[in-house]
BAKOL-123116 format. One record per residue: residue number from 1; x, y, z of N, C-alpha, C in turn. Coordinates in steps of 0.001 Angstrom, whole numbers, plus 500000, padded with zeros to 6 digits. Atoms other than C-alpha are relative to their C-alpha. Layout:
N
<NUM,<X,Y,Z>,<X,Y,Z>,<X,Y,Z>>
...
This chain:
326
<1,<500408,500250,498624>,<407103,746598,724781>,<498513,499655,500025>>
<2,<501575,499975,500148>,<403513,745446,725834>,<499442,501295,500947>>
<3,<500631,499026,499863>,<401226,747844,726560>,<498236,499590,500001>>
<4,<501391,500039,499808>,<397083,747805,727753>,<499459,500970,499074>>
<5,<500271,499389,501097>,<395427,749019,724470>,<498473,500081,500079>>
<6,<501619,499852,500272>,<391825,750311,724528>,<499591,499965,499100>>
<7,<500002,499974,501746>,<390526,749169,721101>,<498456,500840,499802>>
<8,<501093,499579,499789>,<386911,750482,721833>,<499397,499932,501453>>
<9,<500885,499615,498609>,<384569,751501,724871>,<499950,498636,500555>>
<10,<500162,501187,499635>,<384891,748265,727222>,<500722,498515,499413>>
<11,<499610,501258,500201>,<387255,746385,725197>,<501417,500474,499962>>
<12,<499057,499683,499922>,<390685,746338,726366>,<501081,498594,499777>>
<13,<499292,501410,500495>,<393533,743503,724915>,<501754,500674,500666>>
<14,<498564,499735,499848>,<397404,743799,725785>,<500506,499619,498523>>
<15,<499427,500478,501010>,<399819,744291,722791>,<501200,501006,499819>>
<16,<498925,499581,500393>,<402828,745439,721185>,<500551,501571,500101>>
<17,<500147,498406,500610>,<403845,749388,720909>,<501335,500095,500010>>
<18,<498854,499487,500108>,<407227,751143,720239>,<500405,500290,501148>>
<19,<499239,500025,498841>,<409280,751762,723726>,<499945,502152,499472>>
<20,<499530,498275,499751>,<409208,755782,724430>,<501450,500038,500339>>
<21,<498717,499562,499950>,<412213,757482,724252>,<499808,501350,500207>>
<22,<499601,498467,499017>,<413275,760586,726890>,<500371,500780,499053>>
<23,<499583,498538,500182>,<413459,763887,725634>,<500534,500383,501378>>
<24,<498411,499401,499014>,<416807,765857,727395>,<498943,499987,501419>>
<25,<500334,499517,498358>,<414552,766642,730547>,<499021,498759,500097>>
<26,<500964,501040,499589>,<412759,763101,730768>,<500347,499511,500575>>
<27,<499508,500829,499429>,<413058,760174,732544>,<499216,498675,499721>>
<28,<501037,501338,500429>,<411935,756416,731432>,<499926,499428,501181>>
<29,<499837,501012,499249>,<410941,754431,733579>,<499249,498571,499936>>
<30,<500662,501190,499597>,<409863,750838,734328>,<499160,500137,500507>>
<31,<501627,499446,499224>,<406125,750949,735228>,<499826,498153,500650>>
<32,<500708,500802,499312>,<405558,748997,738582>,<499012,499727,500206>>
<33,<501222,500515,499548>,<402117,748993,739197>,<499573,501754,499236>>
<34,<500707,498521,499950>,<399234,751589,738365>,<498602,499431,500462>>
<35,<501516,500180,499596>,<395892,751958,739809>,<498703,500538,499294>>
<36,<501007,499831,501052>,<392737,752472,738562>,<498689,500835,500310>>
<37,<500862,498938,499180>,<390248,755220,739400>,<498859,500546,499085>>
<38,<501213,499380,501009>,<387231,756852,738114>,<500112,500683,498649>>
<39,<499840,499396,501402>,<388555,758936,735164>,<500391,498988,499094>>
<40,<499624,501076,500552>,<390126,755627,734191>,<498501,499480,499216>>
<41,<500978,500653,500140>,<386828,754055,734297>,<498901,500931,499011>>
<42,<500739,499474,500624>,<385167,756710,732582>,<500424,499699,498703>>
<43,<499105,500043,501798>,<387557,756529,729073>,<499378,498711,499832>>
<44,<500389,501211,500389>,<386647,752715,729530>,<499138,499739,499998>>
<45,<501421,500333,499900>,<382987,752651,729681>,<500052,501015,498660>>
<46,<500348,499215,501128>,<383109,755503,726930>,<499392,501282,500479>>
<47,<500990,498379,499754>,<381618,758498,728990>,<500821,501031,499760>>
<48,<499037,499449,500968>,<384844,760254,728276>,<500391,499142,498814>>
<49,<499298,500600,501181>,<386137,759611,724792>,<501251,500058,500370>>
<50,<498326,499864,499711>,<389791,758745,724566>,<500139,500747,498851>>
<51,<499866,499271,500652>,<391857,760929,722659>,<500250,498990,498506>>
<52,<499965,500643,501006>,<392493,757949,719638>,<499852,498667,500879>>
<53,<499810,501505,498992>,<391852,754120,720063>,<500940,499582,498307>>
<54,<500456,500380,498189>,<393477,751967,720763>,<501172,501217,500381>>
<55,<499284,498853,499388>,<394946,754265,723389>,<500347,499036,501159>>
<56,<499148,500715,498773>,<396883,753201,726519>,<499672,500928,500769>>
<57,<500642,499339,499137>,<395088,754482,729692>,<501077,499707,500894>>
<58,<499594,500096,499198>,<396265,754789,733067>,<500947,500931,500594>>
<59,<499240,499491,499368>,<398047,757142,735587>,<500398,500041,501356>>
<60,<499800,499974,499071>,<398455,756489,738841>,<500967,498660,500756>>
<61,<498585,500894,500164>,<401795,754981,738425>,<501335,500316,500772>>
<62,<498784,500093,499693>,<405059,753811,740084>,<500751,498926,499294>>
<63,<498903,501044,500383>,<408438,752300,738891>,<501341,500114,500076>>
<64,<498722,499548,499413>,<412063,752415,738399>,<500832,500819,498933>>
<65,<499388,499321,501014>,<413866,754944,736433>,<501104,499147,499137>>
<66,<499296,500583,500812>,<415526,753257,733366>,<500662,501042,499482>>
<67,<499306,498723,500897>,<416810,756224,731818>,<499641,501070,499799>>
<68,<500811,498097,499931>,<416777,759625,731497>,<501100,500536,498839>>
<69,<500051,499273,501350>,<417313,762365,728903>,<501408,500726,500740>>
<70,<497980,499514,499713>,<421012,764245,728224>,<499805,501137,501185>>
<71,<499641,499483,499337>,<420061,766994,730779>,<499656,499579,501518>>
<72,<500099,500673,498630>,<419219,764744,733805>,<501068,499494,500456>>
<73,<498888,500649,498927>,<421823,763613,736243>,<499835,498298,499929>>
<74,<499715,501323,500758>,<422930,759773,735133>,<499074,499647,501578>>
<75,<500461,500704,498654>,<422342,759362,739342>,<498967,499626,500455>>
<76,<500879,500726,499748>,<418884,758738,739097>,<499291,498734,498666>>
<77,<499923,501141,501086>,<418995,755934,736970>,<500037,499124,501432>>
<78,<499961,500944,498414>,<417933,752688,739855>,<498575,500936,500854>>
<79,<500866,499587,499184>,<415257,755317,741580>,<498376,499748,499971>>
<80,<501443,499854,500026>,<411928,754393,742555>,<499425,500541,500170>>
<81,<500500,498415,499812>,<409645,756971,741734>,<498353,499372,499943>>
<82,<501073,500143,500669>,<405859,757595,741662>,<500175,501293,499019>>
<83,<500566,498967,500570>,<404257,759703,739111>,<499389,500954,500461>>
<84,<501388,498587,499887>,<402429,763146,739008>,<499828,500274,498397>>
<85,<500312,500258,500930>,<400698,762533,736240>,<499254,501208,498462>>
<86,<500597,498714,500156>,<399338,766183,735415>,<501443,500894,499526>>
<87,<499065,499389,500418>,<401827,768407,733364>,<499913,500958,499295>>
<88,<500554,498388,500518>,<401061,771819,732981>,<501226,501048,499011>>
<89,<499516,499095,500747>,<402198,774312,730841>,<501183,500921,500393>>
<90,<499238,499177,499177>,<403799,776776,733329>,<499932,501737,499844>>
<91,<500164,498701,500514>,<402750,779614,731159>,<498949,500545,500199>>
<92,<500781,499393,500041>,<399448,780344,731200>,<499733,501200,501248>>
<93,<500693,499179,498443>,<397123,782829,733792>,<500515,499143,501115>>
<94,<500272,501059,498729>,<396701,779637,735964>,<501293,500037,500617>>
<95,<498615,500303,499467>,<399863,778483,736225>,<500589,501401,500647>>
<96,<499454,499262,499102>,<401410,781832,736912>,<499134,500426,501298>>
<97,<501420,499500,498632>,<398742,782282,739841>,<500764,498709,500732>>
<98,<499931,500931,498797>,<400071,778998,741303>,<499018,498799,499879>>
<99,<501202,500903,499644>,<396848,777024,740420>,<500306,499069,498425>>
<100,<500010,501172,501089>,<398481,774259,737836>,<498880,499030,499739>>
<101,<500944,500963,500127>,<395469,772282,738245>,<498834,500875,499311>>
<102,<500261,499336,501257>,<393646,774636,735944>,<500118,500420,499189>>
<103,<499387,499284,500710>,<396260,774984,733495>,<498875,499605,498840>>
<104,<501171,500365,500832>,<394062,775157,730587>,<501081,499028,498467>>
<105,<499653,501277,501175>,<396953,773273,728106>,<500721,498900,500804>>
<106,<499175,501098,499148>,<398071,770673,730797>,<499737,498780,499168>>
<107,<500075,501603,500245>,<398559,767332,729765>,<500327,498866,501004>>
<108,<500182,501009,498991>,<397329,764143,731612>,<500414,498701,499542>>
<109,<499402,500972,499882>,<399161,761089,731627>,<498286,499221,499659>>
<110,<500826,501043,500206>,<396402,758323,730335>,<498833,500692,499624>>
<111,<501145,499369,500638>,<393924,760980,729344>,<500554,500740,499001>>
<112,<499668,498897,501387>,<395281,763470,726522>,<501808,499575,499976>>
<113,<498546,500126,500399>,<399210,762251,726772>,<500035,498155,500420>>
<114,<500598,501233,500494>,<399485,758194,725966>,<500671,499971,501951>>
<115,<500426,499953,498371>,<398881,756603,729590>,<501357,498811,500445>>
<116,<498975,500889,498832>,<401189,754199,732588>,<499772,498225,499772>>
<117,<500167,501420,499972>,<399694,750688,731400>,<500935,499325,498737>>
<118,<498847,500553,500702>,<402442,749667,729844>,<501781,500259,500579>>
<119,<498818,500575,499592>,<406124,748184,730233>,<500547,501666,500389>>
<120,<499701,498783,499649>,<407625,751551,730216>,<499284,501436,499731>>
<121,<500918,498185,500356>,<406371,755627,730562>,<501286,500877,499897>>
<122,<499428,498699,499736>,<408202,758556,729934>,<499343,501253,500592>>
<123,<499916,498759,499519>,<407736,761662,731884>,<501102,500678,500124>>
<124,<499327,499747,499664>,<409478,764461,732746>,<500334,500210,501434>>
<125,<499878,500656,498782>,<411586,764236,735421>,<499947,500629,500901>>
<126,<500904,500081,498729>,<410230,766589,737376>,<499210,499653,500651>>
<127,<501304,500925,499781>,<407061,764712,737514>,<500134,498664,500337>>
<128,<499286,501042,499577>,<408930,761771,738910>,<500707,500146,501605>>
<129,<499742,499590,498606>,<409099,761785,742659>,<500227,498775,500556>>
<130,<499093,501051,499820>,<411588,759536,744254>,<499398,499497,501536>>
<131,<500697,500447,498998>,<410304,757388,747367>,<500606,498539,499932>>
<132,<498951,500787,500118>,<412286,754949,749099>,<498629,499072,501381>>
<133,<500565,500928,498663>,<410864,751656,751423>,<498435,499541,499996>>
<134,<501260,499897,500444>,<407332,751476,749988>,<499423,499291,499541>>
<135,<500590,500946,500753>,<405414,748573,748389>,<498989,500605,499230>>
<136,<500757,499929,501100>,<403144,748497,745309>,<498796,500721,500374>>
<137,<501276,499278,499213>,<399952,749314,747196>,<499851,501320,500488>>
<138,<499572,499148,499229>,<401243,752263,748988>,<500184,501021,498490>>
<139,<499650,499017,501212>,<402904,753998,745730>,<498699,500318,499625>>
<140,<500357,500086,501156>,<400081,753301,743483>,<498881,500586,500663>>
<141,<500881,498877,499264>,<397878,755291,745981>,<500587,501524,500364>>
<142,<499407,498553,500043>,<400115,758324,746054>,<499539,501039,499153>>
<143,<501496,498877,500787>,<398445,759947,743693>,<499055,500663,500220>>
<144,<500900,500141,499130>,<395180,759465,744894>,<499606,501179,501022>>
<145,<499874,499419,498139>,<396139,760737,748255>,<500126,501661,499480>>
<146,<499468,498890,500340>,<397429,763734,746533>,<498722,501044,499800>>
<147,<500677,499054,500623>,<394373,765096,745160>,<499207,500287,501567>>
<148,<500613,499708,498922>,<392595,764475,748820>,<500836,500877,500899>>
<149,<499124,499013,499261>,<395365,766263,750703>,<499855,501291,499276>>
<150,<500348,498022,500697>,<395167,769638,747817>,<498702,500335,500219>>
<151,<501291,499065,500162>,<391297,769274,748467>,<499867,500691,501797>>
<152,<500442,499737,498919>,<391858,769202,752368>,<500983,501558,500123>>
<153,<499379,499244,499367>,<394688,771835,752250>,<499263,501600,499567>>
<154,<500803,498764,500539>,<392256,774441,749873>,<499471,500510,500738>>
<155,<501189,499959,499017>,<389775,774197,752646>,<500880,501248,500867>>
<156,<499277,498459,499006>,<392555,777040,755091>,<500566,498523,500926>>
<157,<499956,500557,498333>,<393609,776070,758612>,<499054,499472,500542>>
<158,<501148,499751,499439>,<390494,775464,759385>,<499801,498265,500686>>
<159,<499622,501430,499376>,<390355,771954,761906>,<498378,499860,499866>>
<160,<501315,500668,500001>,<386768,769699,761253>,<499960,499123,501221>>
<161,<500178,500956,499006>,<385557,768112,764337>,<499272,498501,499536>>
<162,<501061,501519,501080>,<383032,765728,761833>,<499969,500301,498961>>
<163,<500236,499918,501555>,<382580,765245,758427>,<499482,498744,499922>>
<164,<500372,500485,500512>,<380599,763493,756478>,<500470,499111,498576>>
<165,<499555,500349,501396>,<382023,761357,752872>,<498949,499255,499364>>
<166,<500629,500828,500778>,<379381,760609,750517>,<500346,499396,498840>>
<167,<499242,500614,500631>,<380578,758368,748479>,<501606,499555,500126>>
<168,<498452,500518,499424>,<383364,755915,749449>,<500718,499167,498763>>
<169,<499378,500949,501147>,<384687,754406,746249>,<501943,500574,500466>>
<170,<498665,499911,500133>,<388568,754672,745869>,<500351,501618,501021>>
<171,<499857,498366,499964>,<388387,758733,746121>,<499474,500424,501607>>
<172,<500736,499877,498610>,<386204,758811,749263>,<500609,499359,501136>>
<173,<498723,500655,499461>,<388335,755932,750976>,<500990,500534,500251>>
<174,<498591,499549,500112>,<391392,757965,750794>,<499342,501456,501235>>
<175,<500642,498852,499084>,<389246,761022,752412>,<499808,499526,501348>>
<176,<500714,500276,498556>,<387929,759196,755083>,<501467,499501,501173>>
<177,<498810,499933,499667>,<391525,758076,755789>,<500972,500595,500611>>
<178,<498785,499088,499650>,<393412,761236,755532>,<498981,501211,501126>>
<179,<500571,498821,498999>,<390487,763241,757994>,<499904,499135,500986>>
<180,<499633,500424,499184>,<390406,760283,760230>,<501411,500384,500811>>
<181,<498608,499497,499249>,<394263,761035,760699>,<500414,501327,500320>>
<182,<500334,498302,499389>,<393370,764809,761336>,<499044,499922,501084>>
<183,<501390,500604,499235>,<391209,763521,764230>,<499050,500368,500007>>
<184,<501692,500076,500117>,<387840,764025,762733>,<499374,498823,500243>>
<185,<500686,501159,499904>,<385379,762109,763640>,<498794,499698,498586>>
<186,<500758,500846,501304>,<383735,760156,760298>,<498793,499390,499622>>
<187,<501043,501118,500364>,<380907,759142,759017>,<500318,500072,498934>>
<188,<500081,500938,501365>,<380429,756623,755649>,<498870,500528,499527>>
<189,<501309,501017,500338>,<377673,756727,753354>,<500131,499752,498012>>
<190,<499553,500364,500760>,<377668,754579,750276>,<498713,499018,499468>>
<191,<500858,500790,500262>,<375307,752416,748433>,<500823,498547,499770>>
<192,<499558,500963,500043>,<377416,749570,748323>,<500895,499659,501529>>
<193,<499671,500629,498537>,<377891,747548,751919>,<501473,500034,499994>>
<194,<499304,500460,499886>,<380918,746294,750959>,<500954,501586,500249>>
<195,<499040,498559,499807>,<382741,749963,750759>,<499684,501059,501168>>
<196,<499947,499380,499033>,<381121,750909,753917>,<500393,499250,501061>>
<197,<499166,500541,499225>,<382632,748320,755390>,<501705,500032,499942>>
<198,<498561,499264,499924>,<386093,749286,754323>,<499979,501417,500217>>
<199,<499794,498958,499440>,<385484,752445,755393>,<500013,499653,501301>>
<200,<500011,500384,498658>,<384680,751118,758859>,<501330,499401,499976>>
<201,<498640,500295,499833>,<388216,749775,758606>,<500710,501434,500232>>
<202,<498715,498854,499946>,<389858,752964,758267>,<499104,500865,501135>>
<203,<500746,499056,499198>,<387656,754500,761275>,<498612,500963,500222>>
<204,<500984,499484,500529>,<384566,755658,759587>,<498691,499334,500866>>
<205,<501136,500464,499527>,<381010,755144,760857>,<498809,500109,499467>>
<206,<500774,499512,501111>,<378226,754705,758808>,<498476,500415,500597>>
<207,<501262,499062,499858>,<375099,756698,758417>,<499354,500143,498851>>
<208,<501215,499782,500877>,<371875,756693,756915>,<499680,500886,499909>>
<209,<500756,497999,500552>,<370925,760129,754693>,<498993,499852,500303>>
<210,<501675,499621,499479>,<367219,759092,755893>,<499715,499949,500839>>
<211,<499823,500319,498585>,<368109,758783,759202>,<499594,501635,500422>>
<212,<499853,498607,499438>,<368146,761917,761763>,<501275,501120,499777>>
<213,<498691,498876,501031>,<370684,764992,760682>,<501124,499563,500869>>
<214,<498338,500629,499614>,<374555,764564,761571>,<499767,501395,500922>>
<215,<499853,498278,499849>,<374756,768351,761659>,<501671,499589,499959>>
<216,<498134,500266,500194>,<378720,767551,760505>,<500375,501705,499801>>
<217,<499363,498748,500857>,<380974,770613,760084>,<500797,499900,498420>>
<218,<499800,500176,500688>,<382161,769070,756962>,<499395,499494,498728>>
<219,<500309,500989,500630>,<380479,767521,753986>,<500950,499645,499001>>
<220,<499146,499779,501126>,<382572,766050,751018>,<498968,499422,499109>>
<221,<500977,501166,500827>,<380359,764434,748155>,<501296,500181,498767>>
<222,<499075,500759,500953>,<382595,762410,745771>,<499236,499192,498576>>
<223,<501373,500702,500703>,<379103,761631,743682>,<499563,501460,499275>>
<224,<500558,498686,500746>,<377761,765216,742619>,<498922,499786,499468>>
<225,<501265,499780,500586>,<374355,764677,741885>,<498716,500518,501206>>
<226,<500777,499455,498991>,<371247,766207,743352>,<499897,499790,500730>>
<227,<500481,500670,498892>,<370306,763462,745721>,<501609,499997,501096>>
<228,<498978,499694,499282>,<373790,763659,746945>,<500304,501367,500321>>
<229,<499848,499050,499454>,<373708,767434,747521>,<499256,500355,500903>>
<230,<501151,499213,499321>,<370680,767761,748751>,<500053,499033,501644>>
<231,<499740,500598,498420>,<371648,764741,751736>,<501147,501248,500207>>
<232,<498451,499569,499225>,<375004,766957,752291>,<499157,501129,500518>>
<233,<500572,498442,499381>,<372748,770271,752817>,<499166,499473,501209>>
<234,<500709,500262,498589>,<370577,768491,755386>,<500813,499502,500976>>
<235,<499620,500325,499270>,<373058,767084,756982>,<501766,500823,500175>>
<236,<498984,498730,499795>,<375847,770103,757079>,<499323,501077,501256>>
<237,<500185,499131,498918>,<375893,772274,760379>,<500243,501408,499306>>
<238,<499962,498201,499994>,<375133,775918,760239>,<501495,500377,499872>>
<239,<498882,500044,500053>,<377928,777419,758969>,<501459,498556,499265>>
<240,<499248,500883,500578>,<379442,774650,757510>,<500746,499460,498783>>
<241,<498848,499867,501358>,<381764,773515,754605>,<499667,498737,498852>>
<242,<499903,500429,501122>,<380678,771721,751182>,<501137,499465,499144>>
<243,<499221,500016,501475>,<383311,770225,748999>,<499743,498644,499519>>
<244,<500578,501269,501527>,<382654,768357,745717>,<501448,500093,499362>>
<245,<499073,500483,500528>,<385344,766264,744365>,<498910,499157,498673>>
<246,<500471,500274,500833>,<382708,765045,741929>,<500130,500727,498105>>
<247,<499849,499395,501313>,<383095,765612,737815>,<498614,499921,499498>>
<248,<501471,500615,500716>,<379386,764963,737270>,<499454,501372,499348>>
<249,<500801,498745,500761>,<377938,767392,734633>,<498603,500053,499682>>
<250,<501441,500124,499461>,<374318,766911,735512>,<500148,501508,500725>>
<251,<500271,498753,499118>,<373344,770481,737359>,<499007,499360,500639>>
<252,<501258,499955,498637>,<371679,770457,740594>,<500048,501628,500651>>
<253,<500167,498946,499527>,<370292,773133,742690>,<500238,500598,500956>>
<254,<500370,499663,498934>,<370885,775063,745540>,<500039,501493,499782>>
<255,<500569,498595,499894>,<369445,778265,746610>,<500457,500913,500800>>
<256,<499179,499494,499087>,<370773,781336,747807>,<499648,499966,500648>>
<257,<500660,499974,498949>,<368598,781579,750157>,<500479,498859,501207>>
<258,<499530,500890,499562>,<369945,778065,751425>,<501467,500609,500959>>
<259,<498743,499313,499575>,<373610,779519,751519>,<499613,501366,500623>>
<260,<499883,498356,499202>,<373054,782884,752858>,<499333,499902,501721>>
<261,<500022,500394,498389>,<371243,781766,756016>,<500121,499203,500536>>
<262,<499392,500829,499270>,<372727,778975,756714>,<501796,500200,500128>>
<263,<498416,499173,500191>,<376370,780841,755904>,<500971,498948,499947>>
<264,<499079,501372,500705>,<377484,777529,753730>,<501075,500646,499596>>
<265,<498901,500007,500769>,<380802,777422,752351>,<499681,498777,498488>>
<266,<499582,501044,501238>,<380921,775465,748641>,<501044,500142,499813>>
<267,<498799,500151,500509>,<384080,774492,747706>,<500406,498700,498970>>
<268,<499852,501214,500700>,<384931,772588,744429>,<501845,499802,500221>>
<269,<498816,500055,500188>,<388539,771005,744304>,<500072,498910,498585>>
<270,<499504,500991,501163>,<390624,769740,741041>,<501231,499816,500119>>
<271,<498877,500423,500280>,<393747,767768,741270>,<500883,500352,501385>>
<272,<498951,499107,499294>,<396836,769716,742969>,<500308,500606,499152>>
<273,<498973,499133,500140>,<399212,771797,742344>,<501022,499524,499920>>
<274,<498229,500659,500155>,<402693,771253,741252>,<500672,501125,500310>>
<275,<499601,501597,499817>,<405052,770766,742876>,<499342,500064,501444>>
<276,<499800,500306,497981>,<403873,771537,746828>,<498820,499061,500056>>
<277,<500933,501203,499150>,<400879,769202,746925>,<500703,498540,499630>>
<278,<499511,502024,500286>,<402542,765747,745346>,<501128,500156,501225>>
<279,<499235,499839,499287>,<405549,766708,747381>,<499753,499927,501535>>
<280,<500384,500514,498307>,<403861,766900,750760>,<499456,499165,499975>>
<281,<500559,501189,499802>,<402175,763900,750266>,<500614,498646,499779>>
<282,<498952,500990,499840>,<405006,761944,749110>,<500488,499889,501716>>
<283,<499359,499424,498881>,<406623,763920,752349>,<499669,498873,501072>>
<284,<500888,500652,498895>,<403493,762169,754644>,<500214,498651,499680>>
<285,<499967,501339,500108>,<403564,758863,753198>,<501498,499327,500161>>
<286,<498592,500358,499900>,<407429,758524,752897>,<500239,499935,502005>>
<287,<499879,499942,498234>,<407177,759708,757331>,<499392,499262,500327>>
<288,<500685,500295,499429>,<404903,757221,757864>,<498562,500149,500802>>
<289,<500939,499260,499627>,<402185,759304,758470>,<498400,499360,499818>>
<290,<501167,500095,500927>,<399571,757734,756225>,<500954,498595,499202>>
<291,<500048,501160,501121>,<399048,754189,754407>,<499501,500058,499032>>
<292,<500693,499483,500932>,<397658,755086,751700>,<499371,498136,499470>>
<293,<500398,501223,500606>,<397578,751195,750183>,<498996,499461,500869>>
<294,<501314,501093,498682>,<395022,749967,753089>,<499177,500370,498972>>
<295,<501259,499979,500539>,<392600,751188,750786>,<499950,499004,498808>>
<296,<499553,500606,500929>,<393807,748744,748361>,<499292,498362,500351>>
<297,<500950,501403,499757>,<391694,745454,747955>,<500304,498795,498999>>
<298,<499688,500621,501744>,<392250,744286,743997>,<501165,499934,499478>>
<299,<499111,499939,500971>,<395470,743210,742502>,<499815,499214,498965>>
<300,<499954,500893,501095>,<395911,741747,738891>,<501294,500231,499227>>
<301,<498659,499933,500300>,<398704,741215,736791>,<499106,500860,498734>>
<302,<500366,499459,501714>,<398685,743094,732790>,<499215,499215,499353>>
<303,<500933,500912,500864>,<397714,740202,731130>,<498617,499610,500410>>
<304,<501116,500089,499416>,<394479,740280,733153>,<499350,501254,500160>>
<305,<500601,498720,499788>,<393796,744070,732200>,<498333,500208,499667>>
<306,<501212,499486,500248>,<390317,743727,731096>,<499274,499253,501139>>
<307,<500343,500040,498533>,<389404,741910,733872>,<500092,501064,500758>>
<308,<500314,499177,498885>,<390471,744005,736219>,<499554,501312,499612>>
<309,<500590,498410,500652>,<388531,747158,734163>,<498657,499267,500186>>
<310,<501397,500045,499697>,<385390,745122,734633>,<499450,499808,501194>>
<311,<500220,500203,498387>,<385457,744250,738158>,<500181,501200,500646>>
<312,<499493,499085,499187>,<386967,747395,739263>,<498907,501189,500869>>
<313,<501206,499181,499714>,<383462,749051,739438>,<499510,499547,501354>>
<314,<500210,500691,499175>,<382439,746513,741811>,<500282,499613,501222>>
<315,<499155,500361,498579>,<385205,746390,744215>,<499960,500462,501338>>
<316,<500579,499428,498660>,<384769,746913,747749>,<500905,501481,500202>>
<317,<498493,498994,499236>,<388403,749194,747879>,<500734,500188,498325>>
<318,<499020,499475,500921>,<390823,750420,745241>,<500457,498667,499032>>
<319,<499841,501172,500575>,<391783,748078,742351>,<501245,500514,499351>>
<320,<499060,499164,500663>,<395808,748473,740821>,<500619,498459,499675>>
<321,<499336,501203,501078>,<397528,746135,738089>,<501571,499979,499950>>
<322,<498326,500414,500237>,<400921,744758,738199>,<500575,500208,498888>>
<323,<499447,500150,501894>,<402999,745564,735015>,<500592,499444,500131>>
<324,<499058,500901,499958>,<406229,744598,736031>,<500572,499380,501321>>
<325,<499784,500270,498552>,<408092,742906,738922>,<500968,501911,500840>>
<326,<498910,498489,499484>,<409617,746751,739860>,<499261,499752,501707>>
């Protein structure tokens, strides 16, 4: 089958590989589309190493079940599924606590288990969530959506009248989206025009960190570095709520003194949880609830994978590659 092969940092070719074959609880499938997101982009610039090159990246995949392993039911053979690309252990602390997204031996689809850019993937088939009526755009943001819905549902009950999203790339886009449709009111801010103008599509309003304070009850920063904490603390209301969806391992500062009389909340989020966060977010997107693909700007076919790994930085909105016609 072909397959998107990372031969080194920034150089990616399409080529040949062996066709996976289901173990009893798998399911193959035909890989429709996958999208392309920051951890992606990190393996391909080299700031993460991949686990061997070349390696086959990519997880934020849909397609159609070709086959499945002797203890799956023949009947989903024909089903279009997305992925949940995260596949935890089930054993550890974490997991028995409920918190799969810190299993400490999970394996990630396109990061430590071989990745979705190619003709077919195996998973297992629990990690294969069936979704009917949906186009390419839409799936290949299910994912995505997933991790912003486990970071909004960590947060409690708790309803935001404003929030802030610094940083609107793919990850931030999807935020500004899914708290718009919680009727918060939004502000953008982004160093690139073009992504604060697709945020102004999805309801957002943009704002200058050197401007006068928001005073938001929300901040999210999707960036994690000082200059981005230190706008979210000036512009977070008394009492107000922090969360970093950022992986940036740079340390920045804040002081207790900061948190204690201003009676901040920090909150980091990673991933979801399996199975109730992919599941309610299939749930929302399958009801109509949420488009997830509006954030979607960039398509390319396979044979145009290194293209679309060098542009993707650039793009105003979400960038996701065609494999097959699924």
């Amino acid at each position: 089958m072909k397959a998107a092969l990372l031969l080194r940092p920034g150089e990616v070719v399409v080529g040949d590989v062996p066709e996976p074959e289901p173990g009893p609880d798998d399911v193959r499938i035909e890989v429709g589309g996958v999208g392309l997101c920051g951890s992606d982009m990190a393996v391909f610039r080299g700031k993460w190493t991949a686990p061997r090159y070349p390696w086959t990246q990519g997880h934020e995949a849909f397609g159609r079940v070709e086959s499945v392993g002797d203890r799956i039911p023949t009947d989903r053979i024909g089903e279009i599924v997305v992925v949940e690309p995260n596949v935890p252990c089930f054993a550890c602390p974490q997991c028995e606590r409920g918190l799969t997204s810190a299993c400490a031996r999970r394996l990630s689809v396109g990061m430590n288990r071989t990745g979705a850019l190619a003709e077919k993937l195996v998973v297992p088939s629990v990690n294969a969530w069936t979704i009917k009526g949906m186009a390419g755009p839409d799936l290949v943001c299910v994912e995505p959506l997933a991790v912003v819905e486990a970071a909004l549902r960590r947060l409690g009950e708790r309803s935001f009248g404003s929030a802030l999203v610094i940083g609107v790339g793919s990850q931030g886009l999807l935020m500004t989206m899914s708290l718009v449709a919680r009727g918060t009111s939004v502000f953008a801010h982004d160093t690139n025009a073009g992504r604060l103008a697709m945020a102004a599509t999805l309801g957002a309003r943009t704002l200058s960190l050197d401007g006068a304070a928001a005073s938001v009850d929300l901040v999210v920063d999707t960036v994690g570095i000082q200059a981005s904490v230190d706008a979210a603390l000036r512009h977070l209301a008394v009492g107000g709520t922090l969360l970093m969806l950022s992986l940036d391992a740079a340390p920045f500062e804040i002081t207790a003194q900061t948190l204690v009389r201003r009676q901040l909340i920090v909150r980091g989020s990673l991933t979801y949880d399996h199975p109730s966060d992919f599941r309610g977010t299939v749930a929302r997107v399958q009801a109509g609830e949420i488009s997830p693909g509006r954030v979607i700007t960039d398509e390319y076919s396979l044979a145009d994978v290194q293209r679309a790994f060098d542009a993707s930085d650039s793009a105003n909105g979400k960038t996701w590659i065609r494999v097959t016609g699924s």
